[in-house]
N, C-alpha and C positions, 0 to 999 in steps of 0.2 A: 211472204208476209203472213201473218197469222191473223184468219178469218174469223171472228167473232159475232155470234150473235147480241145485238144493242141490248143491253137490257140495264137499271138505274146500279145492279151490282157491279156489271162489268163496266160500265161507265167508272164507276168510283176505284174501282184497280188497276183499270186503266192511266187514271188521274194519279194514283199513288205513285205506280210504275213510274212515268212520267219526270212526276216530283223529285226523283232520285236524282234528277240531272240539273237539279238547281242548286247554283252558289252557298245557298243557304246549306244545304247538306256535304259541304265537304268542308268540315271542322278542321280535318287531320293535316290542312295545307296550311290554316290560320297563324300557325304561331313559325314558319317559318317566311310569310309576309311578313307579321308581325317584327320579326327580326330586321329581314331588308328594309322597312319601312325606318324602322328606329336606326339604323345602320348611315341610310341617308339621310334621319333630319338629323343625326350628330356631327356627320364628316363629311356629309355635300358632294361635292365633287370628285373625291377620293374613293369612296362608296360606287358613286357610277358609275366609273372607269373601271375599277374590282370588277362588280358583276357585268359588264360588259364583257370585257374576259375573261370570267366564268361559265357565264351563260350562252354568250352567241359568239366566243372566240372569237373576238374582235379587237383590236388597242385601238381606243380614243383618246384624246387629251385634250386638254383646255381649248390649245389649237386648233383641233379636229371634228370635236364634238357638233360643232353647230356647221351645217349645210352652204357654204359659199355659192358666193354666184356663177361662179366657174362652174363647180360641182351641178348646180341645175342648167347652165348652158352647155354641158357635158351630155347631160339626160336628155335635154333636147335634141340632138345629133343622134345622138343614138333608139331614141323612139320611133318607129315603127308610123311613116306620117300617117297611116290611113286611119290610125289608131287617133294621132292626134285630132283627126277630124272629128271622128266619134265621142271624145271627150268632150269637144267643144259642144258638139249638139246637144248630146248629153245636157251639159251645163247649161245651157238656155232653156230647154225643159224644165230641169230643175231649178232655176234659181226664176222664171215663171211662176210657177203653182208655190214656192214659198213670197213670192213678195204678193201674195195675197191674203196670207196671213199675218200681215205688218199692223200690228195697232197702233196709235195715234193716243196724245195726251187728250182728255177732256176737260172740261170745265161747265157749271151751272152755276146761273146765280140768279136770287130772288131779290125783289123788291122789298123785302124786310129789314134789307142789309148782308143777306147770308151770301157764301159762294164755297160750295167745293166741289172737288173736279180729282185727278189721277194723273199723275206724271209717269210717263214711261220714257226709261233711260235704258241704253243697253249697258249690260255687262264691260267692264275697262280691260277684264284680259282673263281670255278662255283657253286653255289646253284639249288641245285635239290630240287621242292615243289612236295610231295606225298599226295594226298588227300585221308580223310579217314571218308567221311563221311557217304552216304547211301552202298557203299560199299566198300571192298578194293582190289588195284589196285596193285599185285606184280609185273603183266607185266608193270605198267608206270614206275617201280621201273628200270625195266631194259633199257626200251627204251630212257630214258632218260640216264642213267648214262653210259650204254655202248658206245655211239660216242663219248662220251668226255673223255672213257677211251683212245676210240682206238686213240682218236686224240692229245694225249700226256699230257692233263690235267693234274698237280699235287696233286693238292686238292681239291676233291668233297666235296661238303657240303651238305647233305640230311634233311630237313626237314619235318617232318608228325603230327597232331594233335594226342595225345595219347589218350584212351578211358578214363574213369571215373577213371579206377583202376589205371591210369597215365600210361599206359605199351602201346606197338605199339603191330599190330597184329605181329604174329612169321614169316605167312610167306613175308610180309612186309620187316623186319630185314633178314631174312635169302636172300630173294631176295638183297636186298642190298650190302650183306657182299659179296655172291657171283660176285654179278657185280665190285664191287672194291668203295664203297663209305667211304672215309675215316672217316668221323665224321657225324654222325645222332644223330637230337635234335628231343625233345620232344615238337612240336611247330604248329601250323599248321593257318589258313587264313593269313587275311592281315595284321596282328602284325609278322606273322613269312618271311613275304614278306618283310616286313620293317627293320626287323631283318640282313636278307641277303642285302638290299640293301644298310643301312646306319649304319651294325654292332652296339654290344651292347658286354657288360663285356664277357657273355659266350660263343657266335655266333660271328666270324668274318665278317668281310665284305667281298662279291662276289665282283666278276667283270660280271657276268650274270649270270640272274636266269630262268631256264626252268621249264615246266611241268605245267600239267594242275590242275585245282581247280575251287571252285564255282564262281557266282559271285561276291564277296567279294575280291577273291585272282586274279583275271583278273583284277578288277579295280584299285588294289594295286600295280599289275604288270602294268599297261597303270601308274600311278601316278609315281612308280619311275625311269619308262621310263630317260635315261639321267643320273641321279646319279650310274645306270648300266645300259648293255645291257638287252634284252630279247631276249625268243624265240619269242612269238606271243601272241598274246588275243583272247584267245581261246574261242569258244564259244559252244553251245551244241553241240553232235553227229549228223550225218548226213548219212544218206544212200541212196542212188540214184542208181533202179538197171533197167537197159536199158535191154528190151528184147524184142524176138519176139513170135509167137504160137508154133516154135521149143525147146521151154522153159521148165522146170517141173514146173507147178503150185506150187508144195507140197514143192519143196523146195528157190522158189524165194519169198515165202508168209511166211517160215522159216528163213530168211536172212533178210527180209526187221523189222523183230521183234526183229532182232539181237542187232539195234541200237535204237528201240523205249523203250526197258526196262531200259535205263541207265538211263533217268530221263523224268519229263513230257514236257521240252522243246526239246528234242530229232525228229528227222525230220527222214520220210521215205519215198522215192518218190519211184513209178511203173512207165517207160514212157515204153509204148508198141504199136506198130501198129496191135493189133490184140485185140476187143473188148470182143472175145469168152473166149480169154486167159484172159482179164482184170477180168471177172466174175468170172471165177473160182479159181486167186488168191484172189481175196474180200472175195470168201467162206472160201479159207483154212486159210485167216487170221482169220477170225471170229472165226473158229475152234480151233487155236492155242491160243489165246485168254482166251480162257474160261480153259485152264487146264494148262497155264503157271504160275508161280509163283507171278510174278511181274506182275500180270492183270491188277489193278488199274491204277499204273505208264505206261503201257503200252495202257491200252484204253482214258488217256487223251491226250498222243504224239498222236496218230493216231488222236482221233478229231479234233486237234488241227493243227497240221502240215503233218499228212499224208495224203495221195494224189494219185491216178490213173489216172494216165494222159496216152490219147488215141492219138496217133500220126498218120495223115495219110501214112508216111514212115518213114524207117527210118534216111532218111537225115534229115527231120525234127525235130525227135525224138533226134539226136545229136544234133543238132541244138539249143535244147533247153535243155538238160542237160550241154552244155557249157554256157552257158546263166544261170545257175545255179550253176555250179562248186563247185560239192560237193565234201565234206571230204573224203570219199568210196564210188567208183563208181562199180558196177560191169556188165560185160557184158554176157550177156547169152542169144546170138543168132545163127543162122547158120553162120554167117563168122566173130566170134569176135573180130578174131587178124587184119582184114579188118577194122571194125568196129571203134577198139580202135586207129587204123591211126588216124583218123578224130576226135578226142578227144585231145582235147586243154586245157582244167580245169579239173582237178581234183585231191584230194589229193594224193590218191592210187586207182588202176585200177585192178579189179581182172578180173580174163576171165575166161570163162567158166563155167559149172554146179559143179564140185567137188573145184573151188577155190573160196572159200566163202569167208565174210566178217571177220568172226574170223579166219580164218586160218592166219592173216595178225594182226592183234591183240596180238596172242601170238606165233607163232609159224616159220611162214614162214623167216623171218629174217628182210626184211625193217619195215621203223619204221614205229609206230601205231601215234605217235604224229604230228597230221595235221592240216595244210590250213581249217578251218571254215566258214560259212557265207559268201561263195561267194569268201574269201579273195583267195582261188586257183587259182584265176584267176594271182595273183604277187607272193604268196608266194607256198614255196614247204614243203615237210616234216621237220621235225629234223633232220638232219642230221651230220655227221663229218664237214662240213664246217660249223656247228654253234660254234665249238668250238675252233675254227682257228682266226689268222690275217693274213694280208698280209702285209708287208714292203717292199714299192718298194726301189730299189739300183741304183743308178748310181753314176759312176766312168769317170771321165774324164781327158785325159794329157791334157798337157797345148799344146801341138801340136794341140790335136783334137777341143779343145775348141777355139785356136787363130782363126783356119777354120769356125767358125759359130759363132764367137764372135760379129760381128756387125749387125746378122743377130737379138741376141737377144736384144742387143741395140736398134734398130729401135723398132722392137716389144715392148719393156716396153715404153718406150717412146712416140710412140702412144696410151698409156694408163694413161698416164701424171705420170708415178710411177720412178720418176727423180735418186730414192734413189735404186733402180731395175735395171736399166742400171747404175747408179752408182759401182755397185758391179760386173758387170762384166767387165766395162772400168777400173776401176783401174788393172786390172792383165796386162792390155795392155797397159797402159797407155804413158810408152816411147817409145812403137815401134808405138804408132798412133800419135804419135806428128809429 
């Protein structure tokens, strides 16, 4: 990893460097979404059976596309029970810490006649995209479909690329069925983005599509932008772990490798004000390195995007991981509930030495699907409010309305919208003669 001293330049080249690995910068893929996009809203079904074919060497058909119950009582046999068990806990975790974010309609009303209030309705039908390419992802399975269970959803719609033998992995399906996803196809990039966004014979159409995928299925999800909602455009993982010499080397140089194996545009930042500690996690990387699985995919993220940055405090050191506002931030210093105050970006925030970057992943309860590429700084997790509306209400007597009736006359009127005070002066019309 490449040691840097902090300073507001190398911060900001940092940033650039960085920037390279967002959605937004790879133009040269757009116009061949663009194609599979228009490909399937004109031929539907025919389209996604093609690139299926094309793409993950698979035949599907009308028939086959969609997931039977055989097909998931198949996946159950073949799961791995111990695993089953860990799902489920999993799930109570998580679907916990999201039904505490469930809001509720209000309402207020005055004695003058007045009343409004806020309706919340959930969403009629969300597309969930499971990616299944260099690995597979049972937790995205959940984190995605459980908010929008708890948040009153009626029909999930789960889509995943199947393998060659045209079948999804078991524990894939079994994640699924346990989360509550009503209908799983066999479909997966920017043909099964397009699928959910502008429906075809076998797939209906969403009203928003979440979950993460390559870049193919980001640029497909930024193009149908508008004909549905999204969650976000996602871009690689990201690790940022803020520490001090109070730190274990052996397990902040295990943490920061957590997020460098998912793939080689994957980012891993060290900021520490202590250069003794900086050395000795560079060693234990290098160590973990050489007997981990995924070496390769791991030693291109680190040349490429990892980074030991030397801060002279650590005010500074915050300073510039908010200036960075990574995906998974974690803190492991002497005061890091102190610390995590003055932390303004970041997707998810772990504190401490035993609350690691994958404890949050699969197991702890908030969600794993996050703010990338700096976007932390506007956006937040997945969450239950992504699968909500609000409808605001007002209610007015003709008492409370005569009281502030001329008040909203002048106001359209100074806006020259004649047909706007028109509609409130006709209610009044004989008693302002």
């Amino acid at each position: 990893m490449r040691t840097v001293k902090l300073t507001k330049e190398s911060t900001k080249d940092i940033l650039e460097n960085l920037l390279k690995r967002s959605p937004n910068n790879y133009g040269k893929f757009e116009s061949a979404v663009a194609q599979i996009l228009d490909k399937v809203k004109k031929d539907g079904d025919e389209a996604l059976f093609a690139y299926t074919k094309e793409f993950d060497k698979a035949e599907v058909t009308k028939e086959t596309i969609r997931v039977t119950e055989a097909e998931i009582e198949e996946a159950y046999a073949q799961i791995d029970p111990a695993l089953l068990g860990v799902i489920r806990k999993a799930l109570v975790n998580i679907r916990k810490y999201h039904e505490k974010q469930i809001q509720n309609s209000w309402f207020t009303s005055e004695t003058n006649g007045t009343m409004l209030g806020q309706k919340v309705t959930p969403l009629n039908r969300v597309g969930v995209y499971v990616p299944g390419g260099k690995a597979v992802y049972p937790s995205s399975v959940l984190m995605n479909i459980v908010p929008a269970k708890v948040a009153g959803v009626p029909h999930i719609v789960m889509t995943t690329p199947p393998g060659k033998d045209g079948k999804i992995c078991a524990s894939t399906l079994v994640a699924a069925k346990e989360a509550g996803a009503d209908e799983i196809y066999k479909v997966g990039g920017a043909q099964a983005i397009g699928a959910l966004a502008f429906g075809t014979a076998s797939i209906p159409k969403v009203d928003k599509i979440v979950g993460p995928g390559n870049i193919f299925v980001a640029l497909a999800k930024k193009a149908v932008y508008g004909y549905v909602s999204i969650d976000s455009i996602a871009g690689p993982s990201e690790i940022l772990v803020l520490a001090d010499e109070t730190a274990n080397p052996h397990f902040v140089a295990a943490d920061l490798l957590s997020q460098a194996e998912h793939d080689e545009l994957a980012c891993a930042i060290l900021i520490t004000t202590s250069e003794e500690f900086a050395a000795k996690v560079d060693e234990e990387v290098k160590g973990f390195v050489e007997v981990l699985s995924r070496k390769e995919i791991i030693q291109k993220s680190l040349d490429n995007f990892g980074y030991i940055l030397i801060a002279e405090d650590m005010d500074e050191a915050i300073e510039a991981a908010n200036e960075i506002a990574p995906e998974h931030m974690e803190i492991v210093t002497a005061n890091p509930f102190e610390d995590m105050m003055k932390v303004k970006n970041a997707g998810a925030i772990f504190i401490g030495e035993y609350s690691s970057e994958p404890l949050g992943d699969y197991f702890a309860g908030p969600n794993h699907v996050l703010p990338t590429n700096g976007t932390a700084k506007f956006f937040s997790a997945l969450s239950v409010d992504d699968f909500i509306k609000k409808s605001s209400i007002v209610y007015y007597s003709k008492a409370a309305l005569r009281d502030i009736h001329k008040d909203i006359i002048q106001f359209a009127t100074s806006e020259q919208l004649t047909a706007h005070a028109n509609s409130i002066a006709v209610r009044f019309e004989d008693e302002d003669k």
